[in-house]
C-alpha positions as CSV (number, residue, x, y, z in Angstrom):
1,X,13.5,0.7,-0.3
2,X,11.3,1.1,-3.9
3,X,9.8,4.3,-2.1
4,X,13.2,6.1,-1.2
5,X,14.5,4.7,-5.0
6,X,11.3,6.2,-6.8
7,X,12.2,9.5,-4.4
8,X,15.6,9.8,-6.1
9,X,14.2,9.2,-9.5
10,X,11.9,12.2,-9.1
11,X,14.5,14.1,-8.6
12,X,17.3,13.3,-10.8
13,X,14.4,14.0,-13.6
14,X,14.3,17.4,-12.1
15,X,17.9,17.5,-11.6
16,X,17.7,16.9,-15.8
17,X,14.9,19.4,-16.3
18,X,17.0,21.9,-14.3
19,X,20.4,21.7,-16.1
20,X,18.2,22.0,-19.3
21,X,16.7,25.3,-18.1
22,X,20.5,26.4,-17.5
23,X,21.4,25.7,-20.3
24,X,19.2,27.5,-22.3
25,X,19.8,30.4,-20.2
26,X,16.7,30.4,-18.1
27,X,18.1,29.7,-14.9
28,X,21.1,31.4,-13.5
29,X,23.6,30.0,-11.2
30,X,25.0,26.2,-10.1
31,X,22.7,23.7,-9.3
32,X,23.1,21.8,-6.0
33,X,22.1,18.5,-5.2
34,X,21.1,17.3,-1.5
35,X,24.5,20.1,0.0
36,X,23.3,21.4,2.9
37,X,24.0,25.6,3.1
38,X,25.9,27.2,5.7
39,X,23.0,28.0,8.5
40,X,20.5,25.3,7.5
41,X,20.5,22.5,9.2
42,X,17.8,20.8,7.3
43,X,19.6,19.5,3.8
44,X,17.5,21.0,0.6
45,X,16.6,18.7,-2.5
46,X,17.8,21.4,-4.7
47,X,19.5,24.8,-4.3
48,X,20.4,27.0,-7.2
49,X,22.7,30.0,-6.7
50,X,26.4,31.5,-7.0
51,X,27.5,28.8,-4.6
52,X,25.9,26.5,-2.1
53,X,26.0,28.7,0.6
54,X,24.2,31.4,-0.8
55,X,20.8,30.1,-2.8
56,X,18.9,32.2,-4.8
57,X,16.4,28.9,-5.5
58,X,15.2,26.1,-3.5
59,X,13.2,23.0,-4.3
60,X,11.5,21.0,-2.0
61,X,10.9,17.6,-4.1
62,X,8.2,15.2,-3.0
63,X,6.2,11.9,-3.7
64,X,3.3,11.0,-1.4
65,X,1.5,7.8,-1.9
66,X,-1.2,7.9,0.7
67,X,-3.4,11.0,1.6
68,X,-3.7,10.1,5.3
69,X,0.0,10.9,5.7
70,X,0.6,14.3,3.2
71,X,-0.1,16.0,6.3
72,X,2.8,15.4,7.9
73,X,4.7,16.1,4.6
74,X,3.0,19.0,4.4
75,X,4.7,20.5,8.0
76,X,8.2,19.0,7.1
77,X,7.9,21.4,4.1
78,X,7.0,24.0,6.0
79,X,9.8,23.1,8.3
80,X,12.5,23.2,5.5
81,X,10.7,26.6,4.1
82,X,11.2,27.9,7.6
83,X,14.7,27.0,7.9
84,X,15.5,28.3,4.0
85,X,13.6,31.8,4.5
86,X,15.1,32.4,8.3
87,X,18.6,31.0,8.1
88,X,20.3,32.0,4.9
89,X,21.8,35.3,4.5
90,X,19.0,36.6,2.2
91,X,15.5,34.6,1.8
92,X,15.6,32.4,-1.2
93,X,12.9,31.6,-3.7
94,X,11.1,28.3,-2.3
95,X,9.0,26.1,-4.8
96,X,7.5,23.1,-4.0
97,X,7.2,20.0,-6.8
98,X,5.3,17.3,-5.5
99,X,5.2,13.8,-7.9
100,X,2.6,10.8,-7.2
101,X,0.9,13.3,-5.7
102,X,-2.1,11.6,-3.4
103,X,-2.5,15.0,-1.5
104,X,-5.4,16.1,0.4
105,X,-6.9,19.8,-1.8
106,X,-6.9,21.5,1.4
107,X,-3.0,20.9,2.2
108,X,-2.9,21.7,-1.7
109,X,-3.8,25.1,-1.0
110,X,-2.0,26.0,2.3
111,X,1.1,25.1,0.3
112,X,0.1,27.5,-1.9
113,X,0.0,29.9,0.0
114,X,3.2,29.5,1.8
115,X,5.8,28.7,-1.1
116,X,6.3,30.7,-3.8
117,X,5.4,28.4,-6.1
118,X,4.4,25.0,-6.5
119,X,4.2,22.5,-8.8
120,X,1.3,19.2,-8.4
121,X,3.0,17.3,-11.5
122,X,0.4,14.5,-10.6
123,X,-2.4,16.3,-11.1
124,X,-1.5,17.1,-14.9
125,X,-2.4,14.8,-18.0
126,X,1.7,14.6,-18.7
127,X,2.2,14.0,-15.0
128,X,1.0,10.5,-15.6
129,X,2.4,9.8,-18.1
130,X,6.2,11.0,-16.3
131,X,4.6,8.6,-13.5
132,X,4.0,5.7,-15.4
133,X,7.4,5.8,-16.7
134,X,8.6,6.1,-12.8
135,X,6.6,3.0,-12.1
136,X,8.9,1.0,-14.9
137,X,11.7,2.6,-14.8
138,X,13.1,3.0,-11.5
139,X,13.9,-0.1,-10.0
140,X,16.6,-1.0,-13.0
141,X,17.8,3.1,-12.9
142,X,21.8,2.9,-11.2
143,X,21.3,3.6,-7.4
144,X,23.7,6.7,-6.9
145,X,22.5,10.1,-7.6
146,X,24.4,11.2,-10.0
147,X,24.6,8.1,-12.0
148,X,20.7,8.0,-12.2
149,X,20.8,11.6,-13.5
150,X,23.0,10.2,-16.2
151,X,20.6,7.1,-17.1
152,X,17.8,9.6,-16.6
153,X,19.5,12.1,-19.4
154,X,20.3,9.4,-21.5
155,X,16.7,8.4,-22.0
156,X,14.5,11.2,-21.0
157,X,16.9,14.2,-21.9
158,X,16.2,14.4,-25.5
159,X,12.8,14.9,-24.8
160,X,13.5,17.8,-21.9
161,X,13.7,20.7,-24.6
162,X,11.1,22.7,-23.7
163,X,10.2,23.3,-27.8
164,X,8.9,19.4,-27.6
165,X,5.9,20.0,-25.2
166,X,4.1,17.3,-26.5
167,X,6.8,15.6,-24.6
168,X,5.9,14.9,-21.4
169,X,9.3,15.5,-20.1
170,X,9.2,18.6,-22.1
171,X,6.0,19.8,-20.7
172,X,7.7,19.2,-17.2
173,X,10.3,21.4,-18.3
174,X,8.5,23.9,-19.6
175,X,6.2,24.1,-16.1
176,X,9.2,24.3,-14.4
177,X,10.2,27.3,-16.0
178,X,7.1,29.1,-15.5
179,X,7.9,27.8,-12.4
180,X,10.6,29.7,-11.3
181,X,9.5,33.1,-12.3
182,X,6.7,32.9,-9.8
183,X,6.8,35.4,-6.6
184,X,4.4,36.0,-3.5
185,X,4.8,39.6,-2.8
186,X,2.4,39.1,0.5
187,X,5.3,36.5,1.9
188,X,7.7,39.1,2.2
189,X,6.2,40.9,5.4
190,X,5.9,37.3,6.9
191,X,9.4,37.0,6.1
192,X,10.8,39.6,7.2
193,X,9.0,39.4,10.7
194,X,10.7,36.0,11.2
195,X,14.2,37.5,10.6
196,X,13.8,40.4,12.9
197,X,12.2,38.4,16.0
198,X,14.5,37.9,18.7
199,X,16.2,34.5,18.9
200,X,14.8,32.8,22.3
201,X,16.6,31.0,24.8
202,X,18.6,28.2,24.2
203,X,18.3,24.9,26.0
204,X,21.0,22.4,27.0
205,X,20.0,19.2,25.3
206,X,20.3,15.7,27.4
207,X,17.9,12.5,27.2
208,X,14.8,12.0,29.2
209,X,12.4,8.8,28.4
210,X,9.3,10.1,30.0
211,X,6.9,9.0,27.7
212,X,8.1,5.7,26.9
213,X,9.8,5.1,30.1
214,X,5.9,5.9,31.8
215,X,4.1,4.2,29.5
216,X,6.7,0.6,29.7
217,X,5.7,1.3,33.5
218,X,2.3,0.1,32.7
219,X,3.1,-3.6,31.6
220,X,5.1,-3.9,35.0
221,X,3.8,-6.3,37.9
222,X,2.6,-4.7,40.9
223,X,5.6,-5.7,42.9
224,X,8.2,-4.4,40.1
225,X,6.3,-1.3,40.0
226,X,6.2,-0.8,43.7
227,X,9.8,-1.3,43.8
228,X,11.0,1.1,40.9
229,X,8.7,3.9,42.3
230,X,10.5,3.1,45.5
231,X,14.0,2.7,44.4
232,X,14.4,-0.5,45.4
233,X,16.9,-2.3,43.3
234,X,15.1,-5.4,43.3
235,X,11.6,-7.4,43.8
236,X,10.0,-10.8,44.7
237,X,7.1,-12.0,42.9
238,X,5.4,-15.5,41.5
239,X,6.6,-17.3,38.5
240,X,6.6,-14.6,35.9
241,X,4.4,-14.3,33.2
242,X,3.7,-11.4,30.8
243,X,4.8,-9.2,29.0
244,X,7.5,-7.4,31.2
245,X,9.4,-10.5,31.0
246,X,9.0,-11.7,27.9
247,X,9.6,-8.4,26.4
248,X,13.1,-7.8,28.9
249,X,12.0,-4.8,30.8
250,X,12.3,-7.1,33.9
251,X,14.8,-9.8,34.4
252,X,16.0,-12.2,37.2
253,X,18.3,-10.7,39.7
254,X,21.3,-12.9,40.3
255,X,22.8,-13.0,44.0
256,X,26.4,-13.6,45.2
257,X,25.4,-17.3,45.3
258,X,24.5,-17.7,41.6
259,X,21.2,-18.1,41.8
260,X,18.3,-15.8,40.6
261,X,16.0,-15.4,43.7
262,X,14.3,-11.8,42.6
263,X,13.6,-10.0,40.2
264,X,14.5,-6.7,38.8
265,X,13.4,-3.6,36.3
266,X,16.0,-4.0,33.7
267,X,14.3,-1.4,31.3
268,X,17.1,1.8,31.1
269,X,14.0,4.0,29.8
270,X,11.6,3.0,32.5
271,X,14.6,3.9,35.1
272,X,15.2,6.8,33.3
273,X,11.7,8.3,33.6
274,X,12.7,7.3,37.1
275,X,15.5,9.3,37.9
276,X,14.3,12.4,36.1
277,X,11.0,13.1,37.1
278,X,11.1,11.0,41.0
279,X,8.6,9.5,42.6
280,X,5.4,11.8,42.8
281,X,5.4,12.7,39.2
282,X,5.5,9.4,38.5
283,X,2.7,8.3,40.7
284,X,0.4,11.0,39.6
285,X,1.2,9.7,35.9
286,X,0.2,6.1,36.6
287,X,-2.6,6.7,38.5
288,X,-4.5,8.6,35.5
289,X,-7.3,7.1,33.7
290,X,-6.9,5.4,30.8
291,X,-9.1,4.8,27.6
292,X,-11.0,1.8,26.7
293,X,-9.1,1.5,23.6
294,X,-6.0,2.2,24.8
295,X,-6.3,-0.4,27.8
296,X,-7.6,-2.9,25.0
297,X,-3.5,-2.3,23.5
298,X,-1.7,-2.9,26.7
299,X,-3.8,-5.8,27.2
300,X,-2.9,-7.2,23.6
301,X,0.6,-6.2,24.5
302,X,0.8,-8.5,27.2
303,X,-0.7,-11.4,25.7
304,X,2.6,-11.8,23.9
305,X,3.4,-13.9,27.4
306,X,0.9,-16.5,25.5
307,X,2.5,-15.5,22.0
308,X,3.8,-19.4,21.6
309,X,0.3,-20.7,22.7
310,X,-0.8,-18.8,19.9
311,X,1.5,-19.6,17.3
312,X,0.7,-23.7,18.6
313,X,-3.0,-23.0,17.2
314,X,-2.4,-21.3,14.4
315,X,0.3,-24.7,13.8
316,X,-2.6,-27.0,14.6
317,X,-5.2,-25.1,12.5
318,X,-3.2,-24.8,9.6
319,X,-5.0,-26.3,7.2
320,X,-8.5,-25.0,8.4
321,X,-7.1,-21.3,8.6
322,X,-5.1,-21.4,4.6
323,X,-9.0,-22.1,3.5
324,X,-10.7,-18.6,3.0
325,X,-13.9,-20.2,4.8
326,X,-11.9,-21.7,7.7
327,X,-10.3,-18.2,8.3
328,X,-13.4,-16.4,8.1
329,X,-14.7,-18.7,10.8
330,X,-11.7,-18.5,12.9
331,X,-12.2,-14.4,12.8
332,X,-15.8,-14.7,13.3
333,X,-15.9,-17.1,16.7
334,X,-12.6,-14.6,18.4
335,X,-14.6,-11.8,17.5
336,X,-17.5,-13.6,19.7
337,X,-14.5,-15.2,21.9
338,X,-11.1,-14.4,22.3
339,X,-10.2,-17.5,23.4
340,X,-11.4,-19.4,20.7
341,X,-8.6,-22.0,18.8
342,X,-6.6,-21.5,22.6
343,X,-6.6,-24.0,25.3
344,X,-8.8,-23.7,28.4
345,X,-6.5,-23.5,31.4
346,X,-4.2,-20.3,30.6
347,X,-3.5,-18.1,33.5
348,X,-4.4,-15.0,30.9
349,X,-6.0,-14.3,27.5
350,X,-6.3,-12.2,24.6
351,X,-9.0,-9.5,24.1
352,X,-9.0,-9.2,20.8
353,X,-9.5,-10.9,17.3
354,X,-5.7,-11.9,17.9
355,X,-5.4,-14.2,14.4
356,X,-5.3,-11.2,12.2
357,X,-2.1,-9.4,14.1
358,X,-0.4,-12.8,14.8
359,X,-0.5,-13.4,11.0
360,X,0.6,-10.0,10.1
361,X,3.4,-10.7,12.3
362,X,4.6,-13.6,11.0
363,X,4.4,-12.4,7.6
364,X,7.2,-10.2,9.1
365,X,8.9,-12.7,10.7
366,X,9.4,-14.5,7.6
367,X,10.8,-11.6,5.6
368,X,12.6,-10.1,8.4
369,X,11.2,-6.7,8.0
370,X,10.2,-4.0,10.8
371,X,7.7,-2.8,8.8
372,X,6.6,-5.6,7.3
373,X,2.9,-5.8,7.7
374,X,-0.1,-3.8,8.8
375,X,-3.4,-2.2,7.8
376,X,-2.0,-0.3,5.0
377,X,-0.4,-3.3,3.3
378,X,-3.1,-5.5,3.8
379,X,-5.3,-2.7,2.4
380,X,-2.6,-2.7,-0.6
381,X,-3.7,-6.8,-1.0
382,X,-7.1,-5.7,-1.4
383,X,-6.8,-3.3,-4.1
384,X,-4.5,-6.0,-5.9
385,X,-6.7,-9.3,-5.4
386,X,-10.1,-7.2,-5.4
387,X,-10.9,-8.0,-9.4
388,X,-9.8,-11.9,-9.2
389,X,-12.3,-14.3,-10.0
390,X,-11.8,-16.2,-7.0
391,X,-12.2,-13.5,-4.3
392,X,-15.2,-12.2,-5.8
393,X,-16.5,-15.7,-6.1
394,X,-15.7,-16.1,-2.1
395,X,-17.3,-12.8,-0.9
396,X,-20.3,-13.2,-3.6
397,X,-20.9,-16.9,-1.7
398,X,-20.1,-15.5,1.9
399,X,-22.0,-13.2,2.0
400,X,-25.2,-15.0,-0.1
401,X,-25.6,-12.5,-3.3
402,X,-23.6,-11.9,-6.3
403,X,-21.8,-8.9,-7.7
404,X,-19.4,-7.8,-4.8
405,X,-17.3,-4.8,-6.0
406,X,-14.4,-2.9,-3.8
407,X,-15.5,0.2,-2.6
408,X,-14.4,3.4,-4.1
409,X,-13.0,4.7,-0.5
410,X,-10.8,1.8,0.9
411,X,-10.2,3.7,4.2
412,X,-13.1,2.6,5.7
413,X,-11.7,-0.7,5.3
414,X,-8.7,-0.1,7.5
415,X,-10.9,1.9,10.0
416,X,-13.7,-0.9,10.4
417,X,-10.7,-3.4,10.7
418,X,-8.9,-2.3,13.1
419,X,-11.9,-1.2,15.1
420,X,-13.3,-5.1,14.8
421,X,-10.4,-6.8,15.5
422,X,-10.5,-4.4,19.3
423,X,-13.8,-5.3,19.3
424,X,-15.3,-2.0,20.0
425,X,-18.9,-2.1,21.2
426,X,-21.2,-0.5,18.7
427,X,-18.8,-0.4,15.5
428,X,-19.8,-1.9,12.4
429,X,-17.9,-4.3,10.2
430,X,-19.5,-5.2,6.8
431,X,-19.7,-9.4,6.6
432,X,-18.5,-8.6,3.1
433,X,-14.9,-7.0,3.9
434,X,-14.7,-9.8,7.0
435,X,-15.4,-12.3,4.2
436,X,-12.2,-10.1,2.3
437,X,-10.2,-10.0,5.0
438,X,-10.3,-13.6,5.5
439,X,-9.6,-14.8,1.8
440,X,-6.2,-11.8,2.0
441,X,-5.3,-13.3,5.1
442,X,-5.6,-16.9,4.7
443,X,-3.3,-16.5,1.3
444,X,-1.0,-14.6,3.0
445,X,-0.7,-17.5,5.8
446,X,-1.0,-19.9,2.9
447,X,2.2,-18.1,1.3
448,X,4.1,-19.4,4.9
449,X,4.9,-23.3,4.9
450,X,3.0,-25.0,7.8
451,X,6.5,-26.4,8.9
452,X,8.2,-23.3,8.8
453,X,5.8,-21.9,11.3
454,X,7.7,-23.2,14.5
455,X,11.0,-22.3,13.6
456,X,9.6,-18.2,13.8
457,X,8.9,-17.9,17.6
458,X,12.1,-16.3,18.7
459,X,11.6,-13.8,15.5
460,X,7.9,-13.5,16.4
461,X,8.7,-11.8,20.0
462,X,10.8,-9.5,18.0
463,X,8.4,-8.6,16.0
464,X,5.9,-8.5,18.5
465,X,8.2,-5.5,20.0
466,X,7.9,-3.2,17.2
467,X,4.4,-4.4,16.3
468,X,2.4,-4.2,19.5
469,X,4.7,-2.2,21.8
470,X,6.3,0.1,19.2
471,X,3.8,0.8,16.5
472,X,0.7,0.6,18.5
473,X,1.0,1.0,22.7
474,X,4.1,3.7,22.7
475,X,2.6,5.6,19.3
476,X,-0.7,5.6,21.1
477,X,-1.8,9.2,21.2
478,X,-4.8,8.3,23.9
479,X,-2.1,8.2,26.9
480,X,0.3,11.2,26.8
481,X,2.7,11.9,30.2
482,X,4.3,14.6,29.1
483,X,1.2,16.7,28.0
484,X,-0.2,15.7,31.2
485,X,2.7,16.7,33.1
486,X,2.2,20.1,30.5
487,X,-1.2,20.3,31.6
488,X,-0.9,19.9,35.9
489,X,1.9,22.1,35.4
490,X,-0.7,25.1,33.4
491,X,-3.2,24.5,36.2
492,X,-2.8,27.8,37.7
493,X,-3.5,29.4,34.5
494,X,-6.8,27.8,32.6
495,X,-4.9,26.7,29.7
496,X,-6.9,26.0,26.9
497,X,-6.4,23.1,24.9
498,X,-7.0,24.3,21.2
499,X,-5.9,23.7,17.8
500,X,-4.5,26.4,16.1
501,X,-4.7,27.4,12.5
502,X,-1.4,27.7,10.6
503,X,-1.3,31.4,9.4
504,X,-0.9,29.8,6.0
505,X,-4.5,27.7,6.4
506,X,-5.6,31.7,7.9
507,X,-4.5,33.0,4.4
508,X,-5.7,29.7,2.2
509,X,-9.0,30.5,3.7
510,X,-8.6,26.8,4.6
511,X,-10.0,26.2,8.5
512,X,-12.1,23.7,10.9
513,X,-9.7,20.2,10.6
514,X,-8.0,19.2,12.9
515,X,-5.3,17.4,11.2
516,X,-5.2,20.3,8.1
517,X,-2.7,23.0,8.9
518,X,-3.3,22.8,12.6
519,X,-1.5,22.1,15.7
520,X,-3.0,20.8,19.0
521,X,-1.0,23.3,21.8
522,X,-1.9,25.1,25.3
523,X,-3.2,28.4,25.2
524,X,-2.2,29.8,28.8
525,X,-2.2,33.5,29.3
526,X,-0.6,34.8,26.5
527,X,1.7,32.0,25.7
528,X,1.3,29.3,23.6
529,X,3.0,25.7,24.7
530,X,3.4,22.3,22.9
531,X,5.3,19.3,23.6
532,X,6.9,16.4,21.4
533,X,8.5,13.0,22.4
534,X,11.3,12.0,19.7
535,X,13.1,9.0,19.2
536,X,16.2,8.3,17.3
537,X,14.0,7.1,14.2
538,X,11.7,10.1,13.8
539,X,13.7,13.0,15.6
540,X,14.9,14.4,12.5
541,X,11.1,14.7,11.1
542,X,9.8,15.9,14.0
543,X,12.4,19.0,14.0
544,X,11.2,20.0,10.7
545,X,7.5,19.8,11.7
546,X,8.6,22.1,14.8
547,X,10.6,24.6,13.3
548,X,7.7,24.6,10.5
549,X,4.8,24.7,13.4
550,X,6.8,27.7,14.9
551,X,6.3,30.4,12.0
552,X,2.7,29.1,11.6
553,X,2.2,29.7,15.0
554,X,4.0,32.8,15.7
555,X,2.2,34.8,12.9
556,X,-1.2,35.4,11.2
557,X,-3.2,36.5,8.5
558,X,-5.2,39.8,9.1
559,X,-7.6,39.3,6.0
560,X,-8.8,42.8,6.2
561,X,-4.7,44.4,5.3
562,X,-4.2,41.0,3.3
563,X,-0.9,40.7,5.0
564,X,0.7,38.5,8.0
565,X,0.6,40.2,11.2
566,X,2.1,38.5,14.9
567,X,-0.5,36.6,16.2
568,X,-3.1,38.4,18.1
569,X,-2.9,37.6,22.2
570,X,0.3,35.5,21.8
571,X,3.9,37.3,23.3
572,X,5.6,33.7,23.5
573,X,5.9,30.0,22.0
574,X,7.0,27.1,24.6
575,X,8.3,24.1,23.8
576,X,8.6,21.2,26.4
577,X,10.5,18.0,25.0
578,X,11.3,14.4,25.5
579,X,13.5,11.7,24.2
580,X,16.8,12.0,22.2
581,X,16.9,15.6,21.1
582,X,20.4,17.0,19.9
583,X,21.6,19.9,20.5
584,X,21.7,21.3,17.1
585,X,18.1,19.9,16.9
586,X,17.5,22.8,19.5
587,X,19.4,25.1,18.2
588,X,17.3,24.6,14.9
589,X,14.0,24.8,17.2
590,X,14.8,28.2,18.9
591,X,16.2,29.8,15.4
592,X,12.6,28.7,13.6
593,X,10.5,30.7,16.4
594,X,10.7,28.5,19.9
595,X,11.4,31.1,22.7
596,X,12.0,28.9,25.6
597,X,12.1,25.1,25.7
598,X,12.0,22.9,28.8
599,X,12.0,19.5,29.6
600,X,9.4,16.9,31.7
601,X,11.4,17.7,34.9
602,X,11.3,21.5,34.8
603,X,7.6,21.7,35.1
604,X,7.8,24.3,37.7
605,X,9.7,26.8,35.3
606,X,7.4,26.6,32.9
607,X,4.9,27.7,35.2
608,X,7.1,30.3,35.7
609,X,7.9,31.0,32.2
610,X,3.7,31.6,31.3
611,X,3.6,34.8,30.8
């Protein structure tokens, strides 16, 4: 992918810088390249020391190209700083160098305050310039490491020496030597805590679905659910039609005469929700309420039953919905009307203004992508086709006055999107950016051939599955079983539901978001809980958040010594977890701070556990 390519040109120009700094006799020992050290689990960008076991030096190297995600960066930093400063025989020197640097000032400053040293190259006048040569370099750069550091030396080395500062490869060099000198004396104390706490209680790691398995439950006829709550291997029902089928979790049952007379729940994570937590969990889970919004996504879920019907009228339409005016019809009667293009007699329709997503997903369909397209890209379309003649000619004429310019702040483009293709009573979507969302749309339709349009259904249920039922129904943070399970569990105690400050944002001064340094957790006596559902695809992120979360957690900053102190009221951190956790990924979790860690079915000892 041109993001993780761009990544590793970042750092073979620091890989360059480095062996320049060596050389000159500024930095001392062998420079290590993505080599994990003995104790770390999490593997470093850089390491610099006597061997790679024992780092004096470690560089976390980063490119962010979006603000609304550098705060998840931010904890899988703190994660790796965690791991670096707890694991390794002696705490190392951390730095942080961050490239294409779209990163919120406040996470600019908790950094800060937690690495050593850090490095915004994008916020310098030379950092632009290293950028810009990124930007047209990187995609004809050799794709193995090393061999890019080679290309990378061959054109950008002469101008590493850090007596050319007017270079701005030079200039990099010479930060990063400035760099390395840099110590926080007031991390020491924080440091020192972390090695001496007691390591906690080790879990056995197995697999539980809870989360998805609960939330899959929801698309489920009545009689399947009955049945699956009941153990029942099997169910009758009418001629099926939804999502459950169309999406596998439920499937004909054959009997020993061949032919399918009843159904059954085919899905191995609903049954495995099943099995772990038994009936009466279960049942209290599905019986909680449920958000309008997040209803309105299960309900656009299971309209992939009428996913062909759909497809038919986009077909049909085709040449009405490639005009910028026909789409912004089209998008202006579903917003009124769901069922507007669709025929009258279907046993179920759509909520939503459905044309936008059933586009976007055949736009992956065609280029066989699982992240194909969404809000951000389309956003990305905006920014691109937001100067051309012809949009601003369509908007200017939509909209009945000239001079239509983008907005500084795109995000309120993605936000009023999303919320006006849900519909959502009482939000406000500017006729202007409908009238831009139609013209990006209807290119991007127009960019499909009208024939090739049938020949995607089978690919368009597959996309459906990571569009709707991945991405936005099992990400949805509206429904969560497994904090409820936390929360019934907690009763007994009053937990609090809070979000806590990282002792880093205590020290930055920087407090009051809830997405900025902070993490949303149970305060119950004097223990502190949080939960996290992994899958394969985002386990290994999610460990470095938690073993990051766990220091900032653990400790504080007492602004009247100027030093980190435990946190005041808080004798133990609980963990509870879901989905395909390794063992070594608990290991890692109880070595970065997690005293005890249970799973969805051991509710009762953590109720025990509270302290």
């Amino acid at each position: 992918m041109a993001g993780e390519r761009k990544g590793k040109t970042y750092e073979a120009i620091v890989k360059v810088a480095l062996e320049e700094l060596k050389s000159q006799g500024k930095l001392k020992g062998e420079i290590f390249w993505n080599e994990t050290p003995a104790g770390m689990t999490i593997e470093p960008d850089f390491t610099v020391g006597p061997d790679k076991d024992h780092p004096d030096v470690v560089f976390l190297i980063t490119h962010s190209g979006a603000a609304g995600n550098s705060h998840m960066k931010f904890w899988r930093n703190m994660g790796e700083l965690a791991e670096a400063k707890v694991r390794l025989p002696k705490p190392p020197r951390v730095y942080s160098i961050a490239f294409d640097s779209v990163i919120k000032e406040d996470l600019k400053k908790l950094q800060d305050a937690a690495f050593d040293g850090q490095l915004i190259v994008g916020d310098t006048d030379y950092g632009r310039e290293v950028q810009t040569w990124v930007d047209a370099s990187h995609a004809r750069l050799p794709k193995q490491a090393e061999d890019k550091a080679l290309a990378v030396r061959e054109e950008a080395g002469p101008w590493m020496v850090t007596t050319k500062s007017k270079s701005p490869f030079g200039a990099l060099t010479q930060n990063l030597d400035a760099l390395v000198t840099q110590t926080k004396p007031a991390l020491d104390g924080l440091w020192i805590m972390a090695r001496q706490r007691r390591v906690g209680r080790v879990q056995t790691a197995r697999e539980t679905f809870v989360r998805r398995g609960v939330i899959k439950m929801l698309l489920l006829p009545k009689n399947g659910l009955a049945a699956v709550l009941a153990g029942r291997g099997s169910f009758t029902t009418e001629q099926p039609f939804g999502a459950a089928f169309t999406l596998g979790l439920v499937g004909p049952w054959i009997s020993k005469a061949g032919a399918p007379t009843n159904y059954r729940v085919r899905d191995p994570e609903i049954l495995n929700a099943v099995a772990v937590l038994k009936r009466e969990p279960v049942s209290y889970l599905i019986g909680q309420p449920r958000s309008a919004g997040f209803q309105a996504v299960i309900e656009q879920v299971e309209s992939v039953g009428i996913l062909d019907v759909m497809l038919d009228a986009v077909v049909a339409h085709y040449a009405q919905l490639t005009s910028p005016a026909g789409m912004l019809r089209a998008l202006e009667e579903q917003y009124d009307d769901p069922r507007h293009l669709l025929p009258v007699d279907l046993p179920r329709y759509p909520n939503d203004v459905w044309m936008f997503r059933v586009v976007a997903d055949l736009v992956k369909s065609l280029g066989d992508r699982k992240q194909g397209y969404g809000y951000a890209q389309f956003v990305q379309d905006v920014k691109r086709q937001a100067a051309s003649k012809e949009l601003k000619h369509f908007v200017s004429a939509a909209i009945g006055e000239a001079g239509w310019t983008l907005p500084a702040s795109t995000e309120p483009i993605r936000r009023g999107l999303q919320d006006y293709l849900n519909r959502i009573p009482g939000r406000s979507f500017s006729r202007s950016l409908l009238a831009v969302t139609a013209f990006v749309l209807a290119g991007r339709l127009a960019g499909i051939r009208r024939k090739d349009l049938t020949g995607l259904k089978e690919k368009l249920v597959e996309t459906w599955k990571s569009s709707a039922l991945e991405a936005r129904l099992l990400a949805h943070r509206a429904f969560d079983p497994v904090g409820m399970l936390v929360k019934r569990a907690l009763a007994g105690c009053a937990p609090r539901e809070v979000y806590l400050p990282a002792c880093y944002a205590e020290a930055a001064g920087v407090l009051g978001s809830e997405l900025t340094g902070t993490t949303k957790v149970f305060r119950a006596n004097d223990a502190i809980v949080n939960w996290q559902s992994v899958t394969d695809a985002g386990r290994d992120h999610k460990k470095k958040e938690l073993c990051g979360r766990a220091v900032a957690l653990r400790y504080s900053w007492d602004p009247k010594s100027k030093r980190f102190i435990p946190r005041p009221g808080v004798k133990k951190l609980i963990l509870v977890v879901d989905g395909t956790w390794r063992q070594d990924d608990l290991d890692a979790l109880v070595a970065a701070g997690w005293d005890e860690i249970y799973y969805p079915d051991e509710m009762d000892k953590l109720a025990a556990a509270i302290v």
